[in-house]
C-alpha positions as a Python dict, from the first residue, in 0.01 Angstrom:
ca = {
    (1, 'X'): (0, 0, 0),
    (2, 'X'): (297, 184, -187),
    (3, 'X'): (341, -110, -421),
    (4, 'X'): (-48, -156, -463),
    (5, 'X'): (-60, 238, -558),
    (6, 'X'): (238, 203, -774),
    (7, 'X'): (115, -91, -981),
    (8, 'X'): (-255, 114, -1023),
    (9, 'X'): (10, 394, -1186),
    (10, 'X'): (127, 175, -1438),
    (11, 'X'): (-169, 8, -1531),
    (12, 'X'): (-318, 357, -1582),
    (13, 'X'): (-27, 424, -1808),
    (14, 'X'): (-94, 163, -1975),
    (15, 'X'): (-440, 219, -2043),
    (16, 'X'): (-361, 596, -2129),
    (17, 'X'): (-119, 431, -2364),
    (18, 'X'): (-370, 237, -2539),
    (19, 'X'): (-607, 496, -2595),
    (20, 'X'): (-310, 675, -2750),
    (21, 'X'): (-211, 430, -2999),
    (22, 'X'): (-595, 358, -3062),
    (23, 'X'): (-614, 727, -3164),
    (24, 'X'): (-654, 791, -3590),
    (25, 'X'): (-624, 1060, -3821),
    (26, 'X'): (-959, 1155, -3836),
    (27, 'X'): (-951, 1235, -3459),
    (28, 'X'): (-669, 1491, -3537),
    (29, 'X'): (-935, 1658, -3791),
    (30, 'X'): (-1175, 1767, -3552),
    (31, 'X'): (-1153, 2154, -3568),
    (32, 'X'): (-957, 2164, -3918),
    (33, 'X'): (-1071, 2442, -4145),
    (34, 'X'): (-1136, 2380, -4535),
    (35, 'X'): (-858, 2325, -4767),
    (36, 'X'): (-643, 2604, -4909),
    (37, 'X'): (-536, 2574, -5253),
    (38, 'X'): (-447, 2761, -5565),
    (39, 'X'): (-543, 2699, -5934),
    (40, 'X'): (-271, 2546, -6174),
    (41, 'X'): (-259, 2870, -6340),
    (42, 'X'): (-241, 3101, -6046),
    (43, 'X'): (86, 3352, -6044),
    (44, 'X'): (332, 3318, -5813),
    (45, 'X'): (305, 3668, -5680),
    (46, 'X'): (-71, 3583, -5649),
    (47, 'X'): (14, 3212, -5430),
    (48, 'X'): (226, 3376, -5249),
    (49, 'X'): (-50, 3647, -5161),
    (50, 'X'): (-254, 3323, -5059),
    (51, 'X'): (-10, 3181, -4837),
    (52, 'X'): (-14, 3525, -4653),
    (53, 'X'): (-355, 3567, -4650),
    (54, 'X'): (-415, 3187, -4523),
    (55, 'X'): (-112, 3226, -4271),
    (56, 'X'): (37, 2866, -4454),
    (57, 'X'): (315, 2759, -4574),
    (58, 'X'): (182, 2483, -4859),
    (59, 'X'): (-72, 2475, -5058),
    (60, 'X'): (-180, 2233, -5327),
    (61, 'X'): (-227, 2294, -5670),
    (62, 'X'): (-600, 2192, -5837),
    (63, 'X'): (-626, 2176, -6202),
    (64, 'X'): (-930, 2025, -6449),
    (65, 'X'): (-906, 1657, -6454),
    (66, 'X'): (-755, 1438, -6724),
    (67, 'X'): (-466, 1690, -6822),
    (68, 'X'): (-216, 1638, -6617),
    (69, 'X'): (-22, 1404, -6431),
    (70, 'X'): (16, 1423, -6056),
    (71, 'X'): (347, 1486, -5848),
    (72, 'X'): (552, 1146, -5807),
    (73, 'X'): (224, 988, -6029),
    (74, 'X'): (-48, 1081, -5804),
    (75, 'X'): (-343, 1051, -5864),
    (76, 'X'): (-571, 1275, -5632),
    (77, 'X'): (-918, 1368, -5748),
    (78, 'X'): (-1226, 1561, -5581),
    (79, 'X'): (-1553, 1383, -5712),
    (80, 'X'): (-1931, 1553, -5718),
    (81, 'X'): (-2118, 1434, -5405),
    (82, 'X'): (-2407, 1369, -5621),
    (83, 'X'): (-2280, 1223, -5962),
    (84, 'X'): (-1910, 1113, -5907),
    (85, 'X'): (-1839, 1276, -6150),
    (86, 'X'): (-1430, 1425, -6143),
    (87, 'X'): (-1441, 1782, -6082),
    (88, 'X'): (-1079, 1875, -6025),
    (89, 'X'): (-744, 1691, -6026),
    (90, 'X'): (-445, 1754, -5744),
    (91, 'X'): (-150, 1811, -5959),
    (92, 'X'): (125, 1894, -5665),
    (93, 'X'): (183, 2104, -5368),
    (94, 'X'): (367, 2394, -5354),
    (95, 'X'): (590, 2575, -5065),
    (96, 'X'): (785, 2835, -4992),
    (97, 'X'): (1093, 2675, -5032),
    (98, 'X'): (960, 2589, -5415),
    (99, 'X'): (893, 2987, -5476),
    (100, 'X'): (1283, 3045, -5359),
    (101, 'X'): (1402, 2770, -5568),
    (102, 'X'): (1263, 2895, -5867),
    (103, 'X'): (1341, 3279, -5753),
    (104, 'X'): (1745, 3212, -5712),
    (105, 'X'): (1762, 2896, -6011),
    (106, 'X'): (2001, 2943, -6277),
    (107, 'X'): (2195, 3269, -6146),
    (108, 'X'): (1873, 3460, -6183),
    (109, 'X'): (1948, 3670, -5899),
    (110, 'X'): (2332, 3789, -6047),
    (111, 'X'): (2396, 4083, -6254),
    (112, 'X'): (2304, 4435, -6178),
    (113, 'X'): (1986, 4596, -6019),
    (114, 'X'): (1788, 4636, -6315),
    (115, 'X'): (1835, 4304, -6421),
    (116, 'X'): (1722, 4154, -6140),
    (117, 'X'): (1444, 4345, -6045),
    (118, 'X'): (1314, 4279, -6422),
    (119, 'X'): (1386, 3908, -6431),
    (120, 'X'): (1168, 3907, -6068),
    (121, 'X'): (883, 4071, -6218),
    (122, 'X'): (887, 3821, -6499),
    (123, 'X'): (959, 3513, -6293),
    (124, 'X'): (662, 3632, -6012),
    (125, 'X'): (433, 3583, -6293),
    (126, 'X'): (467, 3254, -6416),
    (127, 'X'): (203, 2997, -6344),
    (128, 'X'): (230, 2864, -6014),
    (129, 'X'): (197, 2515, -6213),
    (130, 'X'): (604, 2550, -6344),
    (131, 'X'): (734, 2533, -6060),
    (132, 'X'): (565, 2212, -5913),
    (133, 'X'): (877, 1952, -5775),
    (134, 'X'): (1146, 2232, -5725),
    (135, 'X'): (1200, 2129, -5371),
    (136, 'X'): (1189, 1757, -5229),
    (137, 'X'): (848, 1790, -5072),
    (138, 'X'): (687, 1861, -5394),
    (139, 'X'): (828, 1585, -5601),
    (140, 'X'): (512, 1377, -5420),
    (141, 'X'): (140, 1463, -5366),
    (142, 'X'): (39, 1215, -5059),
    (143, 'X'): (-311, 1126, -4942),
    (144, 'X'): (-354, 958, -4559),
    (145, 'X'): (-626, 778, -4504),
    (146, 'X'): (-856, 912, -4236),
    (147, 'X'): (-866, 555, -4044),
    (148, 'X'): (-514, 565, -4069),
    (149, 'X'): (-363, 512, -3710),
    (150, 'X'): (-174, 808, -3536),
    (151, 'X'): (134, 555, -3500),
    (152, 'X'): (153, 490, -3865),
    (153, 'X'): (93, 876, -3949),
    (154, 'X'): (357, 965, -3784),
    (155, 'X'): (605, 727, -3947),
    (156, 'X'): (506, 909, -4242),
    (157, 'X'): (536, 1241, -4117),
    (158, 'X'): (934, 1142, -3962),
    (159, 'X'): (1067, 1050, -4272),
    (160, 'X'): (1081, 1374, -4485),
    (161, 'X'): (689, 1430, -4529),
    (162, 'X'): (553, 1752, -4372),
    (163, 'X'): (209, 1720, -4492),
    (164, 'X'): (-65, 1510, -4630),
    (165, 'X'): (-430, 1587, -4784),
    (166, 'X'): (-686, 1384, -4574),
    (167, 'X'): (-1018, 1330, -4714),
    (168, 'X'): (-1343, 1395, -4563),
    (169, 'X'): (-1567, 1209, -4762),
    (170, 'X'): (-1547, 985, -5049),
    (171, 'X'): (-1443, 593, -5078),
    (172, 'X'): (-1154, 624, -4827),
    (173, 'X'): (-1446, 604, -4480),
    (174, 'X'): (-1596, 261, -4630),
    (175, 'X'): (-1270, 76, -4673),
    (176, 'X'): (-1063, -98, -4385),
    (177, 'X'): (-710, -24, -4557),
    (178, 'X'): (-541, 280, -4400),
    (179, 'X'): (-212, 433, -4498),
    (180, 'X'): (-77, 624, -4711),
    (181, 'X'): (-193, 703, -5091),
    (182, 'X'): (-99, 787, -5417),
    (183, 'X'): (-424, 746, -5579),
    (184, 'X'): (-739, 859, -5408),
    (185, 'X'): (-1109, 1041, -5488),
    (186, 'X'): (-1314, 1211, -5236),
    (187, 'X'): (-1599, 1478, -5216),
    (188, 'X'): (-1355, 1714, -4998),
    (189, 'X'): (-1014, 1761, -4847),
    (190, 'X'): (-809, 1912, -4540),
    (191, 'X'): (-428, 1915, -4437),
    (192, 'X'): (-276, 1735, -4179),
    (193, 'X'): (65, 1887, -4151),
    (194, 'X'): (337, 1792, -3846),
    (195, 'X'): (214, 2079, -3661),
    (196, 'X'): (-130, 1964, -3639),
    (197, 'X'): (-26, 1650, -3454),
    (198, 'X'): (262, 1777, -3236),
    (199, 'X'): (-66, 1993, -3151),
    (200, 'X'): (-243, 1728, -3049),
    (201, 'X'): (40, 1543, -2887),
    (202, 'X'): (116, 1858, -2667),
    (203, 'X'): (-283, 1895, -2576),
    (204, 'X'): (-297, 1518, -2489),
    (205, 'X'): (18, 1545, -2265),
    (206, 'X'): (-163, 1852, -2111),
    (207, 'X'): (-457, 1627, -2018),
    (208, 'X'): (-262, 1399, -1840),
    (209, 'X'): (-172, 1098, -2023),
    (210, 'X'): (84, 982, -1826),
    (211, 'X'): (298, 783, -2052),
    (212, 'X'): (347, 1047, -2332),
    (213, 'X'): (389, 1300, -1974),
    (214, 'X'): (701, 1012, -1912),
    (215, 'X'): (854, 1071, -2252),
    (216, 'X'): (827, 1376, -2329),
    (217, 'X'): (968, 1464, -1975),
    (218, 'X'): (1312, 1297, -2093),
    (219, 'X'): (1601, 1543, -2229),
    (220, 'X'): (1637, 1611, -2584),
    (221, 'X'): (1976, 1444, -2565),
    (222, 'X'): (1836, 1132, -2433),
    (223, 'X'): (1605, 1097, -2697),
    (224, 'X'): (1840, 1138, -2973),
    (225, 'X'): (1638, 1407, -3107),
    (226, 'X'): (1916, 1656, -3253),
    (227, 'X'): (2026, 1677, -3591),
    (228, 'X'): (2414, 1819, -3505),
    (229, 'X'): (2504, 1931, -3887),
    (230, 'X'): (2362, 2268, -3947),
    (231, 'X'): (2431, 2445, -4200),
    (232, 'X'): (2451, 2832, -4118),
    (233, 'X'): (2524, 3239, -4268),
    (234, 'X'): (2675, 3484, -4079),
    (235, 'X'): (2513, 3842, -4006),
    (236, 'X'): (2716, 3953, -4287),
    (237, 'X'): (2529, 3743, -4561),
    (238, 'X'): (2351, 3935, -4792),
    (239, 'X'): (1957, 3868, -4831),
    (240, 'X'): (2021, 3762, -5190),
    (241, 'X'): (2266, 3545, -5110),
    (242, 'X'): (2082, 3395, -4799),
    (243, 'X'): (1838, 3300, -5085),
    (244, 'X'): (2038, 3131, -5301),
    (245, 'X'): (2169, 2908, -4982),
    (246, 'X'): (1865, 2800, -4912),
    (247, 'X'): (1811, 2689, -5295),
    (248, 'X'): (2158, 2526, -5260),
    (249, 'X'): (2117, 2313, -4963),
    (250, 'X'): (1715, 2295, -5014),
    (251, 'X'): (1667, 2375, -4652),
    (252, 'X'): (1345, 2554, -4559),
    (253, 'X'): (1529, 2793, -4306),
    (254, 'X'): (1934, 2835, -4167),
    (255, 'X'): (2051, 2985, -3921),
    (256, 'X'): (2210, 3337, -3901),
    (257, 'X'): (2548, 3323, -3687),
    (258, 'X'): (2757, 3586, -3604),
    (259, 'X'): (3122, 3617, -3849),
    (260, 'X'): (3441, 3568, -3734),
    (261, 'X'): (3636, 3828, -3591),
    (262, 'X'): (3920, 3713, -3849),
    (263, 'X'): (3666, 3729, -4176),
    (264, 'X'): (3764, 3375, -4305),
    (265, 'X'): (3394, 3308, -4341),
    (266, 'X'): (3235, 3290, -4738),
    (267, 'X'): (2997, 3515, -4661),
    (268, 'X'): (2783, 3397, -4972),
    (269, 'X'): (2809, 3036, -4892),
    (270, 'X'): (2665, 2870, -4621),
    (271, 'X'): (2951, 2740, -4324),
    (272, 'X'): (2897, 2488, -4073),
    (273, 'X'): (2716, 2679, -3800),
    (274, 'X'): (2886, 2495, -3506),
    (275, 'X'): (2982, 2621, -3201),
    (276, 'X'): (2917, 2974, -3322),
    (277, 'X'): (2743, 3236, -3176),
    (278, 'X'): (2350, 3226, -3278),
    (279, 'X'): (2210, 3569, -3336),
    (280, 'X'): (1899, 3498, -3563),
    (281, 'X'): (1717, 3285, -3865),
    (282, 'X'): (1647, 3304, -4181),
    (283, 'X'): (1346, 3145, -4325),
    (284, 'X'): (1196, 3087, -4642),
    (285, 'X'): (871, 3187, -4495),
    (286, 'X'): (1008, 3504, -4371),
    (287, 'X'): (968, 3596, -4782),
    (288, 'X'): (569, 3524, -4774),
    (289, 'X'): (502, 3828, -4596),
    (290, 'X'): (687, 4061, -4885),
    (291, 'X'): (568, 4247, -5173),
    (292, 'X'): (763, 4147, -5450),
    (293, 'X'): (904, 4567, -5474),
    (294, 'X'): (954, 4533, -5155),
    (295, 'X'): (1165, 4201, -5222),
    (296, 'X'): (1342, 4403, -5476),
    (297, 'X'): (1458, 4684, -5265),
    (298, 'X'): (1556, 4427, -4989),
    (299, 'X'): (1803, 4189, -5214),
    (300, 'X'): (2137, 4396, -5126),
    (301, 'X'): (2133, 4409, -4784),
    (302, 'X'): (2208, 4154, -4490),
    (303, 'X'): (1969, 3863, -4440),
    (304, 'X'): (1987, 3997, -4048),
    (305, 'X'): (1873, 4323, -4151),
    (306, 'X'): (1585, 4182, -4362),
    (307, 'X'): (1474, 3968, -4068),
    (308, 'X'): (1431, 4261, -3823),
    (309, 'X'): (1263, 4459, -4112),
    (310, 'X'): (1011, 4182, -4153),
    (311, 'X'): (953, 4196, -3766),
    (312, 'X'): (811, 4503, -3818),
    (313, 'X'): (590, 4445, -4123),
    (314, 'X'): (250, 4517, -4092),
    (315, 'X'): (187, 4187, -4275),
    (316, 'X'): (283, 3977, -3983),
    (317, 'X'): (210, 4254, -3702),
    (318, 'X'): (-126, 4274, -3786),
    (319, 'X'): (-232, 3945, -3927),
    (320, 'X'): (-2, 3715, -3640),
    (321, 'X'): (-16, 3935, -3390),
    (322, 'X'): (-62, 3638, -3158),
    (323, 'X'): (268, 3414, -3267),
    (324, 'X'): (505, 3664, -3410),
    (325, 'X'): (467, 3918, -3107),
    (326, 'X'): (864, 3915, -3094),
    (327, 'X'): (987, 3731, -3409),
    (328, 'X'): (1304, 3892, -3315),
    (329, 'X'): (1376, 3653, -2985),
    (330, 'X'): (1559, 3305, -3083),
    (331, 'X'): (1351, 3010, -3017),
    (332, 'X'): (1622, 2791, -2854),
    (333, 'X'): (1713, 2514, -2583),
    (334, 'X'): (1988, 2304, -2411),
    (335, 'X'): (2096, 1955, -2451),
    (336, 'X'): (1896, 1909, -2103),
    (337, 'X'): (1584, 2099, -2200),
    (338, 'X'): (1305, 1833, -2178),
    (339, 'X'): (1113, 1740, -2522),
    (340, 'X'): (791, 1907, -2357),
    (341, 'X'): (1004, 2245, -2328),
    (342, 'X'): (1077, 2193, -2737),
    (343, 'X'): (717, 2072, -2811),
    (344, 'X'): (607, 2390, -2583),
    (345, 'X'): (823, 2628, -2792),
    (346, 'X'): (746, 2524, -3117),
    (347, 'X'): (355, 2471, -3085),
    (348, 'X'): (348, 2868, -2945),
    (349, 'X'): (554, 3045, -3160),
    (350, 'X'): (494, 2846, -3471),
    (351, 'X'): (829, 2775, -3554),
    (352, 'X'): (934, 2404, -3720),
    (353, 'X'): (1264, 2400, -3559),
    (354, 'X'): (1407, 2513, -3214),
    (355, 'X'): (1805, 2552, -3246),
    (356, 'X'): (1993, 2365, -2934),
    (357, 'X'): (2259, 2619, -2745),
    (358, 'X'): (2545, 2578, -2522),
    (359, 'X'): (2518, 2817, -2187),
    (360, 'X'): (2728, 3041, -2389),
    (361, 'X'): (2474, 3043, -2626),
    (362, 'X'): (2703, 2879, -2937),
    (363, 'X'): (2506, 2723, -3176),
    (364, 'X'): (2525, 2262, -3094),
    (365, 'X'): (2223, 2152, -3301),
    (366, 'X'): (1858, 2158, -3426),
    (367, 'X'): (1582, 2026, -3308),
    (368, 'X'): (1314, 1937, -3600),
    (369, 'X'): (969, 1855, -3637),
    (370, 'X'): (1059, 1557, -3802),
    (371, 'X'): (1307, 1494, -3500),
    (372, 'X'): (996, 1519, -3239),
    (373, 'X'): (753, 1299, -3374),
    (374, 'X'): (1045, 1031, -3495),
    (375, 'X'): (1153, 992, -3151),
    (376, 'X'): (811, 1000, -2982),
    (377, 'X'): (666, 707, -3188),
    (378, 'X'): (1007, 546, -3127),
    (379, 'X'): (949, 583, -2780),
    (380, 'X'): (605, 478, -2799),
    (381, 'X'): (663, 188, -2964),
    (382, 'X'): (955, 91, -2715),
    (383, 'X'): (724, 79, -2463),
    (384, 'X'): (479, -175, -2618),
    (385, 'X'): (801, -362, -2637),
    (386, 'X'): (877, -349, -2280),
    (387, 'X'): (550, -468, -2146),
    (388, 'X'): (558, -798, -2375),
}
C-alpha cells in the first residue's frame, strides 16, 4: 500500500508539474493594473514624483511616433483600436538607477555646497528623454509575448532583464510565435517585472503544487543561488558618496557594513563587503521618496543616517505603510535558509535582494531576484530531465 501511495505522490507531482510548465505570461497578467509611463519630455524631478506616486521603480518612456529610435533598436508602438493608426512610440525605460547615474556622472556631485545644490536643480530638470541607456537595463526596451511560456519568461528574466512590457491587445494574441521582442504594436500595455512572477511562483507553492513545494524546500546553498562578490560601504560613507558607488559599479543597491576598528577602509569607495558585519542598505530606490531640497540637505551626511531618515518619511510611512512598516530591520538569511524562506522575504517586504549571514551575522552573500528564478527554472527543467 506504501509503494502504491507513494507512486500516486509522484504522479501527482508530475501532473502539478505539467500544469506548471503549461502556465504563460498572460496567466501572470490577471490582476495587473494599467501601464505607468512618463512622456519623453517629462523632468526628472517630475518621473521621479511618478515613480513615488505609482510605488515603481521603472517606467517607460512614450514619445510621438516616427521621431525617435527605440532603446537597443526597438521598435514598440501602441496602435488605435479602431484605425491602426500609431499613436505613440516606446522610446526606453527608465529606473532609478538611470536618475543616479545621471545625478553623480561627470563629478557633478564635487565642489562646494552651492555648486552642487545648483548643478541638482539644473540636472532635475532635464527631460527625462536624456538620460535613456545610463544604466544596463535601459540600453534595451523588451516586449514578451503574452503566449509566451512561463519557462521561457523566466530565462529572460535570469539573465539581466528585470522587466518586460506585455501587450494586451494587438497582433501579438493571433500569432503562434512567443518570445521575446524588439519590434511589436498593440492597442495597450502592462509590466511584467521579476516580482510579478516570483509572486506567482510563491502563491502557486502556497496552493500546493508539490514539485515547486520540493524545490523550493531545498537550501539556498544547494541551489547555487548566491552571488558571493558583494560589493559594500561602511556606516561611515557619506550619502554623496554612496551615490556615486552605485553609479560606479551600476548596482541598483549595496550594502552598508560596519568600518573597521583600524580605519583602513576608503570610505568613498566601495570594499568587498565580506565577512563584515551587516548593519543596513542602501538603495537607489531609497532616493524616490526625496524631494530634491531635501536631497540637497541630505548629500553630506552618512548613507546610514539617510537610510533611517527615509524610514521615517512620510512618503513611504504613509503611502507603504504595508511593506516598509520597519524599513530599518535587514532582510537576511543563512546558507541553510530554504529558497521558500528567501521567496517569503522578498515577496513581503518588497525587497529584490535578501543578503545571506553567518550566525554572527557577517555579511557571506546575496541572494537576487535574478538568482531565484535562474535556479528554479533550472530546477524545473532538471526534473523533466529526470523523468525521461
Amino acid at each position: 500500500m506504501q509503494e502504491v501511495k507513494l507512486g500516486g505522490e509522484i504522479n501527482m507531482q508530475r501532473s502539478e508539474s505539467m500544469r506548471l510548465k503549461e502556465k504563460k505570461v498572460k496567466d501572470l497578467m490577471v490582476d495587473k493594473k494599467r501601464l505607468v509611463e512618463v512622456p519623453y519630455m517629462a523632468s526628472l524631478a517630475h518621473t521621479m514624483t511618478t515613480l513615488v506616486a505609482n510605488k515603481v521603480v521603472a517606467v517607460p518612456v512614450a514619445a510621438p511616433p516616427g521621431q525617435w529610435i527605440g532603446a537597443g533598436g526597438s521598435m514598440i508602438v501602441e496602435s488605435d483600436k479602431q484605425t491602426g493608426t500609431v499613436r505613440k512610440h516606446y522610446i526606453g525605460m527608465v529606473t532609478m538607477l538611470d536618475i543616479v547615474v545621471h545625478i553623480a556622472g561627470d563629478n557633478h556631485l564635487s565642489g562646494d555646497d552651492d555648486d552642487i545644490t545648483k548643478d541638482l536643480d539644473q540636472r532635475m530638470s532635464g527631460p527625462v528623454s536624456s538620460i535613456i541607456g545610463h544604466s544596463f537595463e535601459g540600453l534595451s526596451l523588451w516586449t514578451l509575448n503574452p503566449n509566451t511560456s512561463l519557462l521561457d519568461c523566466m530565462e529572460v528574466l535570469s539573465k539581466g532583464v528585470h522587466r518586460a512590457m506585455v501587450p494586451v491587445d494587438g497582433q501579438a494574441e493571433n500569432v503562434a510565435a512567443a518570445g521575446v521582442e524588439l519590434v511589436e504594436s498593440a492597442w495597450s500595455y502592462q509590466m511584467l517585472t521579476q516580482m510579478d512572477v516570483l509572486r506567482f511562483l510563491h502563491d502557486r507553492a502556497g496552493e500546493g503544487d508539490g514539485e515547486l513545494q520540493s524545490i523550493l524546500s531545498r537550501s539556498v546553498q544547494d541551489l547555487l543561488a548566491v552571488t558571493e562578490q558583494i560589493y559594500a560601504i561602511t556606516d561611515r560613507t557619506k550619502l554623496v558618496d554612496a551615490i556615486k558607488c552605485l553609479k560606479a559599479a551600476m548596482l541598483n543597491a549595496v550594502p552598508i557594513v560596519r568600518a573597521s576598528d583600524v580605519d583602513q577602509d576608503d570610505h568613498k569607495q566601495h570594499i568587498n563587503g565580506r565577512c563584515r558585519k551587516l548593519i543596513g542598505t542602501f538603495s537607489s530606490t531609497d532616493l524616490r521618496g526625496c524631494h530634491i531640497a531635501t536631497l540637497k540637505s541630505w548629500l553630506g551626511i552618512s548613507a546610514l543616517a539617510f537610510t533611517e531618515d527615509v524610514a521615517s518619511s512620510p512618503l513611504y510611512t504613509e503611502s507603504e505603510s504595508d511593506t516598509q512598516i520597519n524599513r530599518r530591520e535587514l532582510v537576511t538569511c543563512f546558507a541553510e535558509s530554504p529558497l521558500s524562506e528567501v521567496i517569503e522575504k522578498a515577496v513581503t517586504r518588497h525587497v529584490h535582494r535578501v543578503w545571506m549571514v553567518d550566525h554572527q551575522g557577517l555579511l557571506v552573500g546575496v541572494v537576487s531576484l535574478t538568482d531565484v528564478i535562474r535556479v528554479i527554472r533550472h530546477s524545473l527543467l532538471s526534473s523533466d530531465s529526470d523523468d525521461l
